[in-house]
N, CA, C, O and CB atoms as a CASP TS submission, in Angstrom:
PFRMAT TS
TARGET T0000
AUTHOR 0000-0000-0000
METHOD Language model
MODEL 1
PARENT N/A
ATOM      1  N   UNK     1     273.177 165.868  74.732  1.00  0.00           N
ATOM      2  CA  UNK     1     272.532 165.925  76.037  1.00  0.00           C
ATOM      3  C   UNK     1     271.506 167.056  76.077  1.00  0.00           C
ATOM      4  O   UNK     1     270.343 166.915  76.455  1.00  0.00           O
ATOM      5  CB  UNK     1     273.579 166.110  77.147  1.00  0.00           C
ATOM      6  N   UNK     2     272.181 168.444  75.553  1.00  0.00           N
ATOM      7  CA  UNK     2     271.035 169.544  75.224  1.00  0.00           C
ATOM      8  C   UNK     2     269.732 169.196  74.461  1.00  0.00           C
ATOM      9  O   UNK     2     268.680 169.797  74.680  1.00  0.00           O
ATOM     10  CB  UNK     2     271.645 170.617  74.383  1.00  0.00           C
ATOM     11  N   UNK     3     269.831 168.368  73.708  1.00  0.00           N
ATOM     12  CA  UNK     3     268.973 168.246  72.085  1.00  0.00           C
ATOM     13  C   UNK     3     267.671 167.432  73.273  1.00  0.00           C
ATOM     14  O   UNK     3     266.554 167.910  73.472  1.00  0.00           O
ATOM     15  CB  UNK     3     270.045 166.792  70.206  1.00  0.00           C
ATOM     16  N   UNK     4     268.175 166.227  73.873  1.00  0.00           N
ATOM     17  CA  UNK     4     267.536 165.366  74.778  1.00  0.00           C
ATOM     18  C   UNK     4     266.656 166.332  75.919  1.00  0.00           C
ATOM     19  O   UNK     4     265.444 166.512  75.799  1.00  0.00           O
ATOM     20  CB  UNK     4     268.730 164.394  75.477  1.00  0.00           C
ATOM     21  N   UNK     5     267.165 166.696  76.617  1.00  0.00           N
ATOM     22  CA  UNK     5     266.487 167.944  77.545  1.00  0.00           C
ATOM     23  C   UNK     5     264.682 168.616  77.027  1.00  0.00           C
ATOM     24  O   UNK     5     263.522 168.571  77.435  1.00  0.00           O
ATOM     25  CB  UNK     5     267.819 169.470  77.306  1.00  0.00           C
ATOM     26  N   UNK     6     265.794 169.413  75.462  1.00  0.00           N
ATOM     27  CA  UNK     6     264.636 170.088  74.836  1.00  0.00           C
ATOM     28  C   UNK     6     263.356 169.152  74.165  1.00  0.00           C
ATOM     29  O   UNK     6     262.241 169.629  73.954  1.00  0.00           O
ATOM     30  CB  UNK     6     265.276 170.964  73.708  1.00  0.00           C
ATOM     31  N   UNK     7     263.708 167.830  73.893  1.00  0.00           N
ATOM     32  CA  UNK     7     262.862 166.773  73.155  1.00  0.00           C
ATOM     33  C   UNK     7     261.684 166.455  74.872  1.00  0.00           C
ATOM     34  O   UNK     7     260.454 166.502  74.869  1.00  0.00           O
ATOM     35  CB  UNK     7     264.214 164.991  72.378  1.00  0.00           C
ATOM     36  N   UNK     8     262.413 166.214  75.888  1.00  0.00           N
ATOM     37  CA  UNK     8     261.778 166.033  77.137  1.00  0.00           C
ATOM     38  C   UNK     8     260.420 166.989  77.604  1.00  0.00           C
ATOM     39  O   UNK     8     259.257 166.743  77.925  1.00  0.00           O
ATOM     40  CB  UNK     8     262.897 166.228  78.090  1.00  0.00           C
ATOM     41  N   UNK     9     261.405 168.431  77.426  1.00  0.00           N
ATOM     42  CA  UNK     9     260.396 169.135  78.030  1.00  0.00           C
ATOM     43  C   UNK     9     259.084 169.969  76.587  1.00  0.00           C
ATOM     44  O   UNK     9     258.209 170.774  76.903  1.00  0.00           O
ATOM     45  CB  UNK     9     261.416 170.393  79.107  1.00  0.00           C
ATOM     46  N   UNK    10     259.283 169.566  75.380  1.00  0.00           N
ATOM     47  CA  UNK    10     258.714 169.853  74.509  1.00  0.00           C
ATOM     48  C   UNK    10     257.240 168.264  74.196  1.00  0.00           C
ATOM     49  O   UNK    10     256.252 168.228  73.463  1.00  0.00           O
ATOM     50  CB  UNK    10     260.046 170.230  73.411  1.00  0.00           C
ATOM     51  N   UNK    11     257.701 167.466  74.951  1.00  0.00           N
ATOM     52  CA  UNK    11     256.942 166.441  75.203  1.00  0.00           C
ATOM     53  C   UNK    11     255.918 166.463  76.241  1.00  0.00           C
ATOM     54  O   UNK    11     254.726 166.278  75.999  1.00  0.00           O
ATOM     55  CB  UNK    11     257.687 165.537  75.405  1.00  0.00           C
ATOM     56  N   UNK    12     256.503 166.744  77.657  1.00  0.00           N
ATOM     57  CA  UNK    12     255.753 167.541  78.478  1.00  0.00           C
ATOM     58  C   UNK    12     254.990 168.034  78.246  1.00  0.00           C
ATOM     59  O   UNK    12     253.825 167.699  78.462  1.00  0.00           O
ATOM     60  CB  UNK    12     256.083 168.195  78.931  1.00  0.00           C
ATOM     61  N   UNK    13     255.611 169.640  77.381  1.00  0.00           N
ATOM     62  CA  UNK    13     254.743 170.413  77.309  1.00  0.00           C
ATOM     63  C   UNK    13     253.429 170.034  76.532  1.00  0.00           C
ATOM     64  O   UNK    13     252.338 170.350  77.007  1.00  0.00           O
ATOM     65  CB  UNK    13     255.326 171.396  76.903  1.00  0.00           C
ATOM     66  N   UNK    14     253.525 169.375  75.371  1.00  0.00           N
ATOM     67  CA  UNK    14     252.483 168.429  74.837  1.00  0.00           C
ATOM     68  C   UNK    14     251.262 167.678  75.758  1.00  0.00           C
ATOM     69  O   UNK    14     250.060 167.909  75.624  1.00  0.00           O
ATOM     70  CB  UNK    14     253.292 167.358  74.254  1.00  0.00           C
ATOM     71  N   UNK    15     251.908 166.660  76.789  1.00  0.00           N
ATOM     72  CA  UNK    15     251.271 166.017  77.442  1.00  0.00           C
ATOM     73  C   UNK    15     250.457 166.807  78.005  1.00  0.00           C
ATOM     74  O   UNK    15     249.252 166.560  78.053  1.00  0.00           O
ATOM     75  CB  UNK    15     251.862 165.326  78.107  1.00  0.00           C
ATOM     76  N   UNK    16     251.062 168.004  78.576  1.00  0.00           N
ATOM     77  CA  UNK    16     250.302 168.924  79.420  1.00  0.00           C
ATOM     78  C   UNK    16     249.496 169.292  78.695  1.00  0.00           C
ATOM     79  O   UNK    16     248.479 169.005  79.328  1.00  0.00           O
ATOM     80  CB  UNK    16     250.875 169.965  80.022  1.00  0.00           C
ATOM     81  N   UNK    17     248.999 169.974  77.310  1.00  0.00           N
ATOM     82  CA  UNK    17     248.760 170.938  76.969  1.00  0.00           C
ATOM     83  C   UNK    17     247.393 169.825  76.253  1.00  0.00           C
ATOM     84  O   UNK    17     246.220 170.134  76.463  1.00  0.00           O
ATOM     85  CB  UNK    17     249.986 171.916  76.239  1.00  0.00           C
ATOM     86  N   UNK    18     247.664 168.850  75.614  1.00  0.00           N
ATOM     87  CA  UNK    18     246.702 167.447  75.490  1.00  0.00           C
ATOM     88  C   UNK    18     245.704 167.359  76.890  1.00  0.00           C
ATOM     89  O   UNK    18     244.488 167.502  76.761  1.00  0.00           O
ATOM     90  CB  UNK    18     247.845 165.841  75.430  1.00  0.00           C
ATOM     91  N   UNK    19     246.146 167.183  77.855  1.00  0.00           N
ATOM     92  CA  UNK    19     245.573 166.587  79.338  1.00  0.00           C
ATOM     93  C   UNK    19     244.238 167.463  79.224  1.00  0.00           C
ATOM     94  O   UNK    19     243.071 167.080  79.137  1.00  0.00           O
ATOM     95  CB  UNK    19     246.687 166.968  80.999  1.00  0.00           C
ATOM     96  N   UNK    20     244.916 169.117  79.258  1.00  0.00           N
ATOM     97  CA  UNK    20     244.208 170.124  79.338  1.00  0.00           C
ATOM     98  C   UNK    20     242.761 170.071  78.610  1.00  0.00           C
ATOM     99  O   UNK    20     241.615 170.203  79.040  1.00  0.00           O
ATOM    100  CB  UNK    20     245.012 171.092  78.906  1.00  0.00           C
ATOM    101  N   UNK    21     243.274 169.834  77.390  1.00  0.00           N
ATOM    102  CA  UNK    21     242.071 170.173  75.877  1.00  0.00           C
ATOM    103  C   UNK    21     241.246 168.741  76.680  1.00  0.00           C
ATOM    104  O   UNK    21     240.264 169.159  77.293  1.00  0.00           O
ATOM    105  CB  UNK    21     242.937 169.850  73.416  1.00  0.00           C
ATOM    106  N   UNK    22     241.375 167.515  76.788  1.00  0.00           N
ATOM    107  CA  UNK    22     241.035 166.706  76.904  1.00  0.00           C
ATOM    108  C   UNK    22     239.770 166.908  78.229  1.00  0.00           C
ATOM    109  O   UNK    22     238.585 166.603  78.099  1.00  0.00           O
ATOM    110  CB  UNK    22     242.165 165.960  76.890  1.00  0.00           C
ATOM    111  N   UNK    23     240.227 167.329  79.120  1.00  0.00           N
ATOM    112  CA  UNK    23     240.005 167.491  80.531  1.00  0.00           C
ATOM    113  C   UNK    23     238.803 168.834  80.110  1.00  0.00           C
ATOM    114  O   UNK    23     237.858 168.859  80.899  1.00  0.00           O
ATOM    115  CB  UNK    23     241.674 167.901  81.620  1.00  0.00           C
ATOM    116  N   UNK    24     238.755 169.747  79.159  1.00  0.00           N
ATOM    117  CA  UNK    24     237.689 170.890  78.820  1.00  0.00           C
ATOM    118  C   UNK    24     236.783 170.205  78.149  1.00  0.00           C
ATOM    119  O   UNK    24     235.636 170.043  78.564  1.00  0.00           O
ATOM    120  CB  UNK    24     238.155 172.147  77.961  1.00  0.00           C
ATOM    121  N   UNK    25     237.231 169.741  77.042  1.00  0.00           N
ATOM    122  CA  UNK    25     236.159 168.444  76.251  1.00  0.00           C
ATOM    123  C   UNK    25     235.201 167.574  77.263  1.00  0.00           C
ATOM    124  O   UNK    25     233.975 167.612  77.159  1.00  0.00           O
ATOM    125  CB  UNK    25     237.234 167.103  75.435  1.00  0.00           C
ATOM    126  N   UNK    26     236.003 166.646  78.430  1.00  0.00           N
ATOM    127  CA  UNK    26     235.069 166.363  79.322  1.00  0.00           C
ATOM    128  C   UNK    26     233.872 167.403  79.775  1.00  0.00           C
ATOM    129  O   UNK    26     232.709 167.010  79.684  1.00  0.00           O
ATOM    130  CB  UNK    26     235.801 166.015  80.347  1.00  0.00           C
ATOM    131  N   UNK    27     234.136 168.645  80.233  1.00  0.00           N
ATOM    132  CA  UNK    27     233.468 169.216  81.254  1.00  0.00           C
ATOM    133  C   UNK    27     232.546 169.704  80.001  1.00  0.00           C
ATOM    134  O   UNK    27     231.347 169.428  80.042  1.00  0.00           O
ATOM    135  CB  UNK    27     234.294 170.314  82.394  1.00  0.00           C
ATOM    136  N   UNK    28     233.084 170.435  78.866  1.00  0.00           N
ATOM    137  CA  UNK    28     232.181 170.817  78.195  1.00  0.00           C
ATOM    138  C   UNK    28     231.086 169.948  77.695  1.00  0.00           C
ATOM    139  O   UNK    28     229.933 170.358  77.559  1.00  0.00           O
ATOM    140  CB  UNK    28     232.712 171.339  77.382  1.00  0.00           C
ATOM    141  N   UNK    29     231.504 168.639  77.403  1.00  0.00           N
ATOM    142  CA  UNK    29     230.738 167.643  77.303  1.00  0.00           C
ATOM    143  C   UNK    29     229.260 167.620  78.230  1.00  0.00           C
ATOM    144  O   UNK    29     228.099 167.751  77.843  1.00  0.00           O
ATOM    145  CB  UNK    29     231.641 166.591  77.593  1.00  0.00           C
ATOM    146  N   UNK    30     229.766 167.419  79.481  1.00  0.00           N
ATOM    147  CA  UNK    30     228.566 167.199  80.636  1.00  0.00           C
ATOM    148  C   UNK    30     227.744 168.204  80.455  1.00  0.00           C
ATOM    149  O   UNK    30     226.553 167.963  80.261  1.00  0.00           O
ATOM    150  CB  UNK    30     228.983 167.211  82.199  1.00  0.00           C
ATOM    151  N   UNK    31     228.417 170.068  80.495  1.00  0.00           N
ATOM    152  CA  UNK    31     227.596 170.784  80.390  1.00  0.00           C
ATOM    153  C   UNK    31     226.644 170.654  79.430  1.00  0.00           C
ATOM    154  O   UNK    31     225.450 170.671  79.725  1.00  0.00           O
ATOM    155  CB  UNK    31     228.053 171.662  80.391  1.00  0.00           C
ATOM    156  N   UNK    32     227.119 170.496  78.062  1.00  0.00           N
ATOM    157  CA  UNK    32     226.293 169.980  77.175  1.00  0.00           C
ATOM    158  C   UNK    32     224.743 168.900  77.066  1.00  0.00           C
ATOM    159  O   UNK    32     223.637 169.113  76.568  1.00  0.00           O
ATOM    160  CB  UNK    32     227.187 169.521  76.676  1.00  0.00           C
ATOM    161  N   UNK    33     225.313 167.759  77.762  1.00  0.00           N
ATOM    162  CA  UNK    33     224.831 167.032  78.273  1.00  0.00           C
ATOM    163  C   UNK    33     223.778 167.114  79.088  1.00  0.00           C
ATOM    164  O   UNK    33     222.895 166.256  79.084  1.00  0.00           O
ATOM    165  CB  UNK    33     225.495 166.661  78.591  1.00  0.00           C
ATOM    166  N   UNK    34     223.769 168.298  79.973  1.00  0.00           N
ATOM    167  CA  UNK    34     222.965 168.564  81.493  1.00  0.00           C
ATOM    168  C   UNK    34     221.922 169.168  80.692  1.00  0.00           C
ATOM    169  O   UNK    34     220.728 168.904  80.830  1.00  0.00           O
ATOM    170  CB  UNK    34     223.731 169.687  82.911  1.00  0.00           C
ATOM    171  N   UNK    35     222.648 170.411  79.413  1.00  0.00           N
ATOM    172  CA  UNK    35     221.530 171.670  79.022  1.00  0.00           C
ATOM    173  C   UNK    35     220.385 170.778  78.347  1.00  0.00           C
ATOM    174  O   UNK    35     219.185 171.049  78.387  1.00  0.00           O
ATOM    175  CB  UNK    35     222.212 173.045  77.744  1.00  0.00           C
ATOM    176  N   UNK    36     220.869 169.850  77.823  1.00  0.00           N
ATOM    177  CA  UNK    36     220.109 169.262  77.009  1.00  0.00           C
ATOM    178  C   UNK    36     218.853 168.399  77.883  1.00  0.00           C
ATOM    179  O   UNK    36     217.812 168.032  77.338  1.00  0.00           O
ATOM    180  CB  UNK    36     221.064 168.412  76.121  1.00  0.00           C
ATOM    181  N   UNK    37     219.077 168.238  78.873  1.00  0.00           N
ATOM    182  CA  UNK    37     218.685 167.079  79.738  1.00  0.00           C
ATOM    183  C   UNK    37     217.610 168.566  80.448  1.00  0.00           C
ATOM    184  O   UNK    37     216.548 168.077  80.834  1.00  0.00           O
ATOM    185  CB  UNK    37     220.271 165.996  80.911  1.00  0.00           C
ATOM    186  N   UNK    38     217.625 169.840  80.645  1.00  0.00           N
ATOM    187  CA  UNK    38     217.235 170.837  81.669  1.00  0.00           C
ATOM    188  C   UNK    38     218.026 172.251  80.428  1.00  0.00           C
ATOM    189  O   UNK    38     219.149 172.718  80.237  1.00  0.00           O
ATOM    190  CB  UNK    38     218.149 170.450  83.703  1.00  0.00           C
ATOM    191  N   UNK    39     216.537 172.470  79.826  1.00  0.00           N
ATOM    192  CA  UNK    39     217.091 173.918  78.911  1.00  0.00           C
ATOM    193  C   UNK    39     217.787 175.100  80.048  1.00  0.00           C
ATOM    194  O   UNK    39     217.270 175.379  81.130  1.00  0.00           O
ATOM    195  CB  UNK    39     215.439 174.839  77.982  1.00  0.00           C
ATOM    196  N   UNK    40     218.619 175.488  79.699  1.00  0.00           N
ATOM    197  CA  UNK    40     218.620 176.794  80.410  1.00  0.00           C
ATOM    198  C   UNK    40     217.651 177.652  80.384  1.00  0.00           C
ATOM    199  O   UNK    40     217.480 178.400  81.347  1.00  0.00           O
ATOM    200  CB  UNK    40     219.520 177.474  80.091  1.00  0.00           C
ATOM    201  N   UNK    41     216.664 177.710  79.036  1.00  0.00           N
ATOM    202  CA  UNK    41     215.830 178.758  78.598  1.00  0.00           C
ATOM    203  C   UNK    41     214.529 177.791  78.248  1.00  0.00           C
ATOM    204  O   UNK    41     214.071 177.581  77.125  1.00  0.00           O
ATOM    205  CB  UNK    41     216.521 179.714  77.275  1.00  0.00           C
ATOM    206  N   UNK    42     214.053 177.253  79.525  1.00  0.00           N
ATOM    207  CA  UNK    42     212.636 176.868  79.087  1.00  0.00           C
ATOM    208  C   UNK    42     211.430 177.581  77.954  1.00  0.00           C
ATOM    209  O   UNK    42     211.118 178.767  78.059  1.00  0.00           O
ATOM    210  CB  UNK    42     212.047 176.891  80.311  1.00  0.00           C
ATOM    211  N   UNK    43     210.898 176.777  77.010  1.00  0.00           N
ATOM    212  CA  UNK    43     210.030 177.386  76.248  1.00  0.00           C
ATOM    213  C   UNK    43     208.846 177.596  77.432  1.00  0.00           C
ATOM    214  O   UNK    43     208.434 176.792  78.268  1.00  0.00           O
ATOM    215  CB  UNK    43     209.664 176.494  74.861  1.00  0.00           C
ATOM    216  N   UNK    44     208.603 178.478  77.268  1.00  0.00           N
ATOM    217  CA  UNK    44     207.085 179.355  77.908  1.00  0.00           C
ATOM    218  C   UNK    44     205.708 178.581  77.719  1.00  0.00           C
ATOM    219  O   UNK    44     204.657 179.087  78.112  1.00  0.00           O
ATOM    220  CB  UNK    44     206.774 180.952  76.987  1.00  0.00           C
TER
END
């Protein structure tokens, strides 16, 4: 019953920790996306 518990919340913690990376990849993505679309540092 212990072994089950720890397999649960070590899965979780996975899911969570996946969601996360996944969910930064998006945003970093767009930012990416935007700079490219609008330099931050226009050439002169």
């Amino acid at each position: 019953m212990a072994h089950r518990h720890l397999v649960i919340a070590y899965v979780i913690t996975w899911v969570i920790q996946l969601g996360y990376l996944g969910w930064v990849g998006m945003k970093w993505a767009a930012v990416r996306k935007d700079e490219q679309r609008t330099p931050a540092y226009p050439e002169k």
